[in-house]
MDAnalysis code that builds the backbone (N, CA, C; Angstrom):
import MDAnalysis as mda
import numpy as np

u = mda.Universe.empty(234, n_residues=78, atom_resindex=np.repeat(np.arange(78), 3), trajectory=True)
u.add_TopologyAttr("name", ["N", "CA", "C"] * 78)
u.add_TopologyAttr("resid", np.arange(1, 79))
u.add_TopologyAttr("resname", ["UNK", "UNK", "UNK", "UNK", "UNK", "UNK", "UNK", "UNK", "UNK", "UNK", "UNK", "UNK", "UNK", "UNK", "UNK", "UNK", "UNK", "UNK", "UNK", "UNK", "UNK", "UNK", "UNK", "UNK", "UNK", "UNK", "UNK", "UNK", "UNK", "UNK", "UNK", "UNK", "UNK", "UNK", "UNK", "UNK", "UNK", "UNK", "UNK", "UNK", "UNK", "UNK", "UNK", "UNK", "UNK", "UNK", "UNK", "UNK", "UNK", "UNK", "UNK", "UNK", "UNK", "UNK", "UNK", "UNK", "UNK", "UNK", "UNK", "UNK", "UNK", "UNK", "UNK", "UNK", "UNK", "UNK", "UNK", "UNK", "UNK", "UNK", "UNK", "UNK", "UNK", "UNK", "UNK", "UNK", "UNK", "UNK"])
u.atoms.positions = np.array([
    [34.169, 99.593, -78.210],
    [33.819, 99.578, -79.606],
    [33.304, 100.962, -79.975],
    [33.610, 101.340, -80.967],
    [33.285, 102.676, -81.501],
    [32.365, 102.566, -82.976],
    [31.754, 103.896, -82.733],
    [30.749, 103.612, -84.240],
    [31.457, 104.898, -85.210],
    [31.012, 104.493, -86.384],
    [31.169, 105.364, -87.029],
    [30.671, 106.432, -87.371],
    [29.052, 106.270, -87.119],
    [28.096, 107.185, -87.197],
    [27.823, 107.598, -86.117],
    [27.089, 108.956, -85.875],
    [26.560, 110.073, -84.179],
    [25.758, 108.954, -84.119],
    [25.220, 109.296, -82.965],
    [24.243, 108.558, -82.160],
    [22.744, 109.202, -82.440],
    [23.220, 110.389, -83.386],
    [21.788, 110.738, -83.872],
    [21.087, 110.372, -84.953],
    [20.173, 109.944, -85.193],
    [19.756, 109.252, -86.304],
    [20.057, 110.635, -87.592],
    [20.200, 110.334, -88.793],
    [20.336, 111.386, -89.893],
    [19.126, 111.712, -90.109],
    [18.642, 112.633, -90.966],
    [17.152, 112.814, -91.706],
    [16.597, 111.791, -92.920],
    [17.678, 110.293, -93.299],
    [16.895, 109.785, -94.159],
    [16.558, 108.410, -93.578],
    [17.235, 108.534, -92.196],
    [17.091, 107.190, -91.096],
    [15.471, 107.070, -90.483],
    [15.436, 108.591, -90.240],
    [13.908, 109.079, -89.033],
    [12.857, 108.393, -89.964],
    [12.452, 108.351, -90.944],
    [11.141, 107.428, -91.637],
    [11.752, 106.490, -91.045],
    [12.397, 105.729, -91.327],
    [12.820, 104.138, -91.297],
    [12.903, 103.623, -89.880],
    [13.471, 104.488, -89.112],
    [13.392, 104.255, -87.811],
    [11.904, 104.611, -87.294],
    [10.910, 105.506, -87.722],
    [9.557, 105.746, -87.473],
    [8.718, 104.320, -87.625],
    [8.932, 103.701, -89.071],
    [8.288, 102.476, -88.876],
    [8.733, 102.009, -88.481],
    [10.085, 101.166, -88.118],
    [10.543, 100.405, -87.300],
    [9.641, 100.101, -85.790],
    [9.704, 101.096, -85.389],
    [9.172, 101.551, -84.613],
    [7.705, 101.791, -84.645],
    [7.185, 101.730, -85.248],
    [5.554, 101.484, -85.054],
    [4.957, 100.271, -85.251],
    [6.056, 99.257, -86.397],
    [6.130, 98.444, -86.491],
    [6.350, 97.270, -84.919],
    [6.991, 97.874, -84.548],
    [7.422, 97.612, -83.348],
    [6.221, 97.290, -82.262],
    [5.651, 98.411, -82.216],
    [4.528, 98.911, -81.459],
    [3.462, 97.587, -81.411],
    [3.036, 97.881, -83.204],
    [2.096, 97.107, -83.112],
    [1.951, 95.260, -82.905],
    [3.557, 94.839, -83.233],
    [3.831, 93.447, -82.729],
    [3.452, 93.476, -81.287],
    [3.883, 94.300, -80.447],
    [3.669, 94.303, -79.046],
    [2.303, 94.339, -78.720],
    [1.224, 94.935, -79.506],
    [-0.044, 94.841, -79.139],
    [-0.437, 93.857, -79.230],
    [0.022, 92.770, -80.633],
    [-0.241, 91.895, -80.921],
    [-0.037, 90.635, -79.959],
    [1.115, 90.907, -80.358],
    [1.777, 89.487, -78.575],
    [0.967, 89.726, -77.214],
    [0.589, 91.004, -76.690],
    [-0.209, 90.921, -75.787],
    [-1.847, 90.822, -75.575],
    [-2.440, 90.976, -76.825],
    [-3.416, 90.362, -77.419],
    [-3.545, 88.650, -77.643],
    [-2.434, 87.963, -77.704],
    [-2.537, 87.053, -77.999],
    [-2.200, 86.300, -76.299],
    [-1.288, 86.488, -75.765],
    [-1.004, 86.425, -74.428],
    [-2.312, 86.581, -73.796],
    [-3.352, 87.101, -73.539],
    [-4.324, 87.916, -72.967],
    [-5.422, 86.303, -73.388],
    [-5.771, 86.005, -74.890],
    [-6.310, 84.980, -74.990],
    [-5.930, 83.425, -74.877],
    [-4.692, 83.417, -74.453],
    [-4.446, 82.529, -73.915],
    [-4.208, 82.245, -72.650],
    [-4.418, 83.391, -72.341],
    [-4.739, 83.133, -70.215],
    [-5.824, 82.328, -70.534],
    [-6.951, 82.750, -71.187],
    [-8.146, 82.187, -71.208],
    [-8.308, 80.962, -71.358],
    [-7.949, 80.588, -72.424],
    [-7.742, 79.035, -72.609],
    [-6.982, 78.320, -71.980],
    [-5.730, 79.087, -71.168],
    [-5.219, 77.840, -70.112],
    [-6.247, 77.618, -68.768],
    [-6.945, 78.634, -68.049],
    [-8.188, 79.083, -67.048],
    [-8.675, 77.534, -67.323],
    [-9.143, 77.879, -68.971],
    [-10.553, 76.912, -69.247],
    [-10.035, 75.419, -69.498],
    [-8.516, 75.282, -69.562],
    [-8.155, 73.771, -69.398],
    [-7.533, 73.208, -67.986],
    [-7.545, 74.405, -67.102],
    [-7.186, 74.034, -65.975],
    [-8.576, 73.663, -65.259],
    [-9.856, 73.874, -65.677],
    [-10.580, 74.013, -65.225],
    [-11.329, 72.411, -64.932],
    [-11.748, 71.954, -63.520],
    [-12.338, 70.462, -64.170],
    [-14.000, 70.277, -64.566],
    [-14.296, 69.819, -64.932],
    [-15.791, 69.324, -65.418],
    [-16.286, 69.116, -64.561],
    [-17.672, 69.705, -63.690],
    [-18.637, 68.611, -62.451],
    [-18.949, 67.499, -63.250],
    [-18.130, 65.977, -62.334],
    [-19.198, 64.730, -62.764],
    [-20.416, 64.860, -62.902],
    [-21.068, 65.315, -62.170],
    [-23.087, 65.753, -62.280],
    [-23.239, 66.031, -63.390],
    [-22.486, 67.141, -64.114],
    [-22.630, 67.697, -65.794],
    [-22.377, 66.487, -66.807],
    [-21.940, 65.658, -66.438],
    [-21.105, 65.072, -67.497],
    [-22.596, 63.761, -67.984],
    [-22.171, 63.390, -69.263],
    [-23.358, 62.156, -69.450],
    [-23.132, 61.129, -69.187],
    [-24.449, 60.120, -68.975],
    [-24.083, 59.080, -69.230],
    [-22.085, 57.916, -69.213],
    [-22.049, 57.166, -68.954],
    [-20.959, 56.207, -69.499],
    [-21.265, 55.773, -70.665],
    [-22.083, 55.084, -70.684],
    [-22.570, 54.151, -71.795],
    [-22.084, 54.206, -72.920],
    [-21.756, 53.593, -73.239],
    [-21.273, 53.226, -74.721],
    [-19.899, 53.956, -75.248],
    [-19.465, 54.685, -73.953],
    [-17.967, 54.989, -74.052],
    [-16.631, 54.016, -73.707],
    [-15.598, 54.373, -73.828],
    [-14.384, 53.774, -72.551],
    [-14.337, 53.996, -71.764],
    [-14.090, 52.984, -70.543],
    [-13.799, 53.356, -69.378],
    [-13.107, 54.365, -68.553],
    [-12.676, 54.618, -67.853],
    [-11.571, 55.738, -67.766],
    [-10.528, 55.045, -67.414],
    [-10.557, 53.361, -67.126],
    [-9.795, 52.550, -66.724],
    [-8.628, 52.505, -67.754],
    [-6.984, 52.659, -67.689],
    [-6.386, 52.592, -69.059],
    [-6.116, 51.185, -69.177],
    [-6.622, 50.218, -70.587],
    [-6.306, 49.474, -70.924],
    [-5.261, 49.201, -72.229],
    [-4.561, 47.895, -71.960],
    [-3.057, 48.019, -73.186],
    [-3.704, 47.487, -74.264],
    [-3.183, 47.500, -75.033],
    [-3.240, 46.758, -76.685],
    [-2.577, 45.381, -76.793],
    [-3.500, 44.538, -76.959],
    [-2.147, 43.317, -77.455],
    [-1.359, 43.648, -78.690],
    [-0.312, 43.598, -78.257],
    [0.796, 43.758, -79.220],
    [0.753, 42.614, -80.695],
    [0.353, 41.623, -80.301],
    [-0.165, 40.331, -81.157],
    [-1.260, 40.738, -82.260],
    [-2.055, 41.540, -81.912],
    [-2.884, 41.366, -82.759],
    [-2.657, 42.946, -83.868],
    [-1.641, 43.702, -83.450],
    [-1.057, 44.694, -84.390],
    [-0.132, 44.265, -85.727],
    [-0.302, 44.965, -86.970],
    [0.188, 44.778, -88.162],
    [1.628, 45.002, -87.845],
    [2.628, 44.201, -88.323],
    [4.007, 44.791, -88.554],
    [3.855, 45.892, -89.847],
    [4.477, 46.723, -89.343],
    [5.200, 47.742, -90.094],
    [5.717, 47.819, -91.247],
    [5.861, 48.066, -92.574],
    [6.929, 47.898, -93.084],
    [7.729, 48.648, -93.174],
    [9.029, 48.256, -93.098],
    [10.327, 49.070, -93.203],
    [10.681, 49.584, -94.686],
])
């Protein structure tokens, strides 16, 4: 495939290609800024809780999973 234009940018390209290009730049800081705080937050959800820290049961759910009777749910309407 061949171009039509040099491979050198012209003199009214170089602005446009300048921001492009800084533009550029600064997405990349951004994405790795954002990458960077989300190491963090995966760390802190991989992380488990000491039972010792934790409160009380009382007056929570079990950790046991229990079902729903299906019986005592509203139908839907369609």
């Amino acid at each position: 495939m061949t171009r039509s234009s040099s491979a050198a940018p012209s003199g009214e390209d170089s602005p446009n290609l300048a921001t492009v290009l800084e533009t550029n730049k600064r997405a990349a800081e951004t994405v790795q800024e954002v990458a960077e705080d989300l190491s963090v937050i995966h760390a802190v959800l991989d992380s488990e809780v000491p039972k010792e820290t934790l409160p009380p049961m009382s007056g929570r759910p079990s950790s046991k999973r229990t079902c729903l009777k299906t019986s005592s749910r509203r139908p839907t309407k369609s």
